[in-house]
C-alpha positions, 0 to 999 in steps of 0.5 A, spaced: 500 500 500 506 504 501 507 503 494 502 504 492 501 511 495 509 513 493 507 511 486 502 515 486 505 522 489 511 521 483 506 521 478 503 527 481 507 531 485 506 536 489 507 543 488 514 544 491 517 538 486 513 541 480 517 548 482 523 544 482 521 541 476 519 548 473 525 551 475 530 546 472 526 546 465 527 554 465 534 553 467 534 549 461 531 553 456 535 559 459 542 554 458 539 552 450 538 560 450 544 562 451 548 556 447 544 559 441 545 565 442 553 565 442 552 560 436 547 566 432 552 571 434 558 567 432 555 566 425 554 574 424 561 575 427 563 570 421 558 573 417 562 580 418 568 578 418 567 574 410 564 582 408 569 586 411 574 582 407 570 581 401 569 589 401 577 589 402 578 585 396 573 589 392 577 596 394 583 594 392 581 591 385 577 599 384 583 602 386 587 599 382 582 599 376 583 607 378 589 607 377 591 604 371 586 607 368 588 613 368 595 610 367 593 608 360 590 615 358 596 619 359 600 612 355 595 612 349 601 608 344 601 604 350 601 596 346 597 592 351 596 586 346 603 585 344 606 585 352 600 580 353 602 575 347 610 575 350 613 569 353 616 571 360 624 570 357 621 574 351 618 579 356 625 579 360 628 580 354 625 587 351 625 589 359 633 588 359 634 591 352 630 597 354 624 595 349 619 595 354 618 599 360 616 596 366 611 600 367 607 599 360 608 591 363 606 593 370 599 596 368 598 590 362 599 585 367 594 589 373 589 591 367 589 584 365 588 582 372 581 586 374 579 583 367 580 576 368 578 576 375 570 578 373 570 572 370 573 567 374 574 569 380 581 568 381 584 574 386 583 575 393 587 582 394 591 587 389 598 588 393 597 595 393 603 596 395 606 593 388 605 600 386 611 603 389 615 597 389 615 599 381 617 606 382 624 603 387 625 598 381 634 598 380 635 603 374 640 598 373 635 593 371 639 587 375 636 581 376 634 575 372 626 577 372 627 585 372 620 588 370 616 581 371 609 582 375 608 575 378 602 573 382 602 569 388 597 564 392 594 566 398 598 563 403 604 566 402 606 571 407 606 578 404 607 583 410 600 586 412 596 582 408 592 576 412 595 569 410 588 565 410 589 559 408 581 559 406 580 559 413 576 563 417 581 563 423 585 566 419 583 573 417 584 579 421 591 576 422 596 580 417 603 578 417 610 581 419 613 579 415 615 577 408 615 570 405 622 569 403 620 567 396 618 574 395 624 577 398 627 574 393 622 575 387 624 583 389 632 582 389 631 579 382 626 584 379 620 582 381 613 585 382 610 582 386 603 584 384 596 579 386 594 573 391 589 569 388 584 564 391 586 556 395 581 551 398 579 552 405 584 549 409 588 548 402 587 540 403 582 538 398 583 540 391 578 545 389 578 552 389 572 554 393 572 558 401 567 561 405 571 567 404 572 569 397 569 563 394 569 560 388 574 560 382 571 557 376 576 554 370 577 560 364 575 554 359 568 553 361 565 556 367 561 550 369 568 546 372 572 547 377 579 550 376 582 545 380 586 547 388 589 548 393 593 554 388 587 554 383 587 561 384 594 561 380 592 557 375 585 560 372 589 566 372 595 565 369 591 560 362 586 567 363 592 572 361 593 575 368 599 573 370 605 571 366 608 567 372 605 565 379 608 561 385 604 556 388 606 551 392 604 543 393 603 539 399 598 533 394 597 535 388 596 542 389 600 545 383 600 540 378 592 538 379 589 546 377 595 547 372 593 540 368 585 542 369 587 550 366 592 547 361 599 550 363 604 548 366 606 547 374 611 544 377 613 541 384 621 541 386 623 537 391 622 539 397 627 543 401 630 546 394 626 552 395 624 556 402 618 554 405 620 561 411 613 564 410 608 559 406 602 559 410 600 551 411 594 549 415 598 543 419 605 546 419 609 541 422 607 535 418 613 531 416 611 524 412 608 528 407 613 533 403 610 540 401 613 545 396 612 551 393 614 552 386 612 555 380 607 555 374 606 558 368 604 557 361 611 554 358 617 550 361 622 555 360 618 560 364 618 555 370 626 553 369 627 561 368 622 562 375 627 556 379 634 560 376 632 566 379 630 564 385 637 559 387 640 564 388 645 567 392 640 571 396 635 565 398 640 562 401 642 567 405 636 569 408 634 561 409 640 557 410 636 550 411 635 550 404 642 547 401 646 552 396 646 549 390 644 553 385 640 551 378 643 548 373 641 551 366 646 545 362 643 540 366 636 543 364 638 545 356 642 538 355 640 533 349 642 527 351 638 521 350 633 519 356 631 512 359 624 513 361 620 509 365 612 508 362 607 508 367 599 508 365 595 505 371 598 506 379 593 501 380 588 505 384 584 509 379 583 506 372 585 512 367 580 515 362 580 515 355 583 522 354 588 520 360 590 514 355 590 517 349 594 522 351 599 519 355 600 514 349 600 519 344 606 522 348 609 516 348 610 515 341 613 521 339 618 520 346 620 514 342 620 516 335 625 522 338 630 517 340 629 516 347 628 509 350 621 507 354 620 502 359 615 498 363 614 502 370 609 499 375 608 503 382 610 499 389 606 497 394 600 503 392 596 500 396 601 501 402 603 507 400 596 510 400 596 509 407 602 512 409 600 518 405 593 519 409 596 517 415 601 522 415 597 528 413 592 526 418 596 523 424 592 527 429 586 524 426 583 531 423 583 535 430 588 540 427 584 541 421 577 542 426 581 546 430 581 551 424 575 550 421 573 554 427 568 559 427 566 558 421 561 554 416 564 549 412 564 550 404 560 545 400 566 543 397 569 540 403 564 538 407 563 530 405 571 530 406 571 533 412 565 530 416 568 523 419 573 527 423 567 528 427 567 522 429 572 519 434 576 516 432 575 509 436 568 510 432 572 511 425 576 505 426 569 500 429 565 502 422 571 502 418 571 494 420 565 493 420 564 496 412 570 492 411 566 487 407 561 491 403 565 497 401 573 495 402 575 502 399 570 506 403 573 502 410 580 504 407 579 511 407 575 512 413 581 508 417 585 513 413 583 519 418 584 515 423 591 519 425 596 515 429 596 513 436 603 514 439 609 516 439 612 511 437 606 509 432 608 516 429 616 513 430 614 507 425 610 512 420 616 516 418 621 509 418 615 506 414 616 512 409 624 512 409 623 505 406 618 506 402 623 511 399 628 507 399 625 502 395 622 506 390 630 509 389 632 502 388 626 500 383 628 506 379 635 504 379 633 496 377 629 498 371 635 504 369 631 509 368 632 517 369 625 520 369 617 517 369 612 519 365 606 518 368 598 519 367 595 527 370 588 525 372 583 530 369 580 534 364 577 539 370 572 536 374 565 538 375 563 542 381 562 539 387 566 532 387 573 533 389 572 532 396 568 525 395 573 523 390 581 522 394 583 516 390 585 519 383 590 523 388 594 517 388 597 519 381 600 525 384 601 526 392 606 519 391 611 524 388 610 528 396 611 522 400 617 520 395 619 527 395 620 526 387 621 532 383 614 532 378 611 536 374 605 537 369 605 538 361 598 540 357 598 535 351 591 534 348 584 537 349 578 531 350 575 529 343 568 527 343 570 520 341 573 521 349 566 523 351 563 517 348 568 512 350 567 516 358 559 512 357 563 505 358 568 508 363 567 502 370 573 503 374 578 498 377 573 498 383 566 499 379 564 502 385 561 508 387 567 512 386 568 509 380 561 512 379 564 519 383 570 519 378 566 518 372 561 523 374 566 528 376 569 528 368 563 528 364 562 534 359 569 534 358 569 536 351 574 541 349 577 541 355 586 540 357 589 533 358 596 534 362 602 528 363 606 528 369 614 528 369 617 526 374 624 524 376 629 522 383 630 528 388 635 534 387 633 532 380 629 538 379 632 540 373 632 534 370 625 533 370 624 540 368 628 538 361 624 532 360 617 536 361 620 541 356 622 535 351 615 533 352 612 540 351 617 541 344 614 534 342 607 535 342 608 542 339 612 539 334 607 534 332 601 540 331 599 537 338 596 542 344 
């Protein structure tokens, strides 16, 4: 009966429990309350933030248009047509034998970067300061890129300017300092004019941020430019910059130059300074990052690495080994054993990736150089040294920066498991084994390292890979590899669902190879009938993804990429420029 009764009394209880039961409730709502007005206040914060550096971009843009406005009406014999259809060795030429002024270059190049940006919103910031930089040039014309404008990613410091890597956390937090790159782009003449747009947190390879947002491809508007330095591509294949520094951690100058149709290249690490570029998980070491240049010919690039080799570089950061660059080594003709790669086994090429690459193929033989069978080792392996290393604390630095802000649709499915603990990611990833065997492979993927000594043995696992990988190449005695460059430029919207395509140029980072990409065909619309039958190694969703991704490519820049041993940089240089005079020769792209 006892029972009874207090059953009773807590299904109805008397006025001083619902008191207490209403206080805790308000006390509740009051929490929710005050937990939902931070997060509105902080999305308004953000919002205010993104606008104000939106309003700063826009200014310096109609400054700049300002000004060269009115520079051209004072200069109305100014030829702007012919600056803009010179190389940049015939730029450096006529600005050395006085055939041009610096200016007439300068106020082109700025022009023409205003112009393209209206269309394929490529620029974060004009360097205003750039402006007097051009009034101390040396009136003794010094230096290998004297007069040259040169555009630079986002994530290279410039005194004064934000270095966002695409992240909100970053903004409002200029710089003291250059970038040692730009001080010596300076010593050599340089001017250092724009910052173009990255991905947020530069990790995938699209070219999309909350901040500045979307930087589209100059060969159709409706594909991707490619990322994290797309911003450099779509400007440079757009006409807005005769030379521009990126930097690669992934693919991330190769993967935007191959989809714009110009040329990128990856040094070894370590052959340039990295003091003062921006990287959203500095301290990471598996995986070698490297800044580096792109342009729209080889010898733009080669001439872009001689200039900054230099003396100067190697004083400013003396971790960076003095050795200058090679121009015999880059202009020699000798005869060279190549290795001949079509598939790394992870992602089946396309048809336009294969025509292409056997097109090359053909012409190198018929040069006289030597092609020889190459098969990646332990891809599989490698693959998992690669998302292990860049992710080893399981993405808790990546969520640290994406902070205070919305994720970009662009990132979004790539960085949603790293919400999940990582005990949670390890059990799915099990669990999944048998019914997705790629989908539990990318998700134990982000999964990071558990130790110190787990840490230990990843950077000894990468040492071994790179010592097989050079005893390979020695075995089967070849000098350079040639190899397939996915693409042509992606849809929006898939890059962040599809990593496995990366395999084919994040393996040179973890190798620390040279690599570089050079435009050698367009897609046919037999390629776009053959893509319909495309099924993939896997036949899988990402080979749907992939396939996807691709599709309405017509018309559109088919790359190959090069590459050779470390410290080789000029060698690999001197093969992409045999492949860029071979197509050209051959009425190719």
């Amino acid at each position: 009966m006892d029972t009874v009764k207090q059953l009773l009394n807590w299904l109805e209880p008397d006025t001083r429990s619902t008191g207490a039961f209403i206080a805790g409730a308000a006390t509740c709502i009051a929490g929710a309350l005050v937990v939902l007005a931070r997060a509105v206040d902080g999305r308004q914060h953000a919002g205010k933030k993104i606008q104000r550096a939106r309003k700063l971009r826009d200014d310096s843009l109609s400054r700049a248009e300002e000004i060269v406005f009115n520079y051209n009406s004072s200069h109305p014999k100014m030829d702007s047509s012919l600056i803009l259809s010179l190389s940049l060795a015939e730029l450096t030429n006529k600005l050395q034998d006085g055939l041009l002024r610096p200016e007439d270059v300068f106020y082109t190049y700025i022009s023409k970067a205003v112009d393209v940006n209206k269309k394929l919103n490529c620029c974060t910031t004009i360097l205003m300061e750039s402006f007097e930089h051009l009034k101390r040039l040396d009136s003794n014309k010094r230096g290998l890129l004297y007069g040259i404008p040169v555009s630079i990613k986002e994530n290279i410091a410039y005194k004064n300017y934000d270095t966002t890597c695409g992240v909100l956390i970053n903004l409002d937090c200029p710089v003291k300092k250059d970038a040692v790159i730009v001080e010596v782009l300076r010593r050599q003449g340089a001017i250092p004019f724009v910052k173009t747009n990255v991905s947020q947190s530069m990790l995938s390879y699209d070219c999309s941020n909350i901040i500045y947002g979307q930087t589209v491809n100059p060969h159709n508007l409706e594909k991707t430019s490619g990322g994290s330095s797309g911003g450099e591509a779509a400007l440079i294949s757009g006409g807005g910059s005769v030379l521009g520094i990126g930097s690669d951690i992934g693919g991330s100058i190769r993967i935007p130059a191959a989809f714009c149709g110009i040329c990128g290249f990856k040094p070894t690490a370590g052959r340039l300074s990295k003091m003062g570029i921006g990287s959203i998980c500095p301290g990471q070491k598996s995986v070698s990052g490297s800044p580096g240049p792109i342009a729209k010919d080889v010898d733009s690039l080669a001439l872009c690495m001689q200039a900054l080799l230099c003396d100067h570089m190697f004083a400013l950061d003396p971790t960076v080994p003095p050795l200058p660059f090679k121009v015999e080594l880059y202009k020699t003709s000798q005869s060279l054993r190549i290795g001949y790669m079509e598939s790394d086994g992870i992602t089946q090429p396309t048809p336009s990736m294969i025509r292409s690459l056997r097109k090359v193929r053909v012409l190198l033989e018929e040069a006289g150089h030597t092609l020889v069978p190459y098969s990646p080792l332990r891809m599989k392996d490698a693959l998992h040294l690669i998302s292990k290393g860049i992710f080893a604390d399981g993405g808790v630095n990546l969520l640290q920066k994406l902070k205070g802000g919305p994720i970009d649709p662009s990132l979004r499915s790539q960085v949603y498991p790293f919400y999940l603990p990582c005990w949670l990611r390890k059990t799915l990833s099990f669990l999944i084994r048998p019914l997705s065997p790629r989908g539990s492979f990318l998700l134990y993927g982000t999964t990071g390292v558990g130790s110190i000594a787990e840490l230990w043995d990843q950077h000894a696992a990468v040492q071994d890979y790179i010592h097989e990988t050079i005893a390979e190449w020695r075995k089967c005695n070849i000098d350079v590899l040639l190899c397939p460059m996915f693409g042509p430029a992606y849809n929006f919207l898939y890059c962040s669902s599809l990593s496995f395509p990366l395999s084919y140029t994040a393996i040179y980072n973890l190798l620390n190879f040279p690599a570089g990409v050079v435009p050698v065909s367009t897609v046919t619309t037999e390629d776009e009938e053959e893509l319909c039958h495309y099924q993939g190694m896997s036949q899988d969703r990402w080979d749907r993804l992939f396939k996807k991704a691709l599709s309405g490519g017509r018309g559109l820049p088919i790359a190959v990429q090069c590459v050779a041993p470390p410290w080789q940089d000029e060698l690999c240089l001197r093969f992409m420029k045999e492949v860029e005079v071979l197509v050209k020769q051959s009425k190719g792209y």
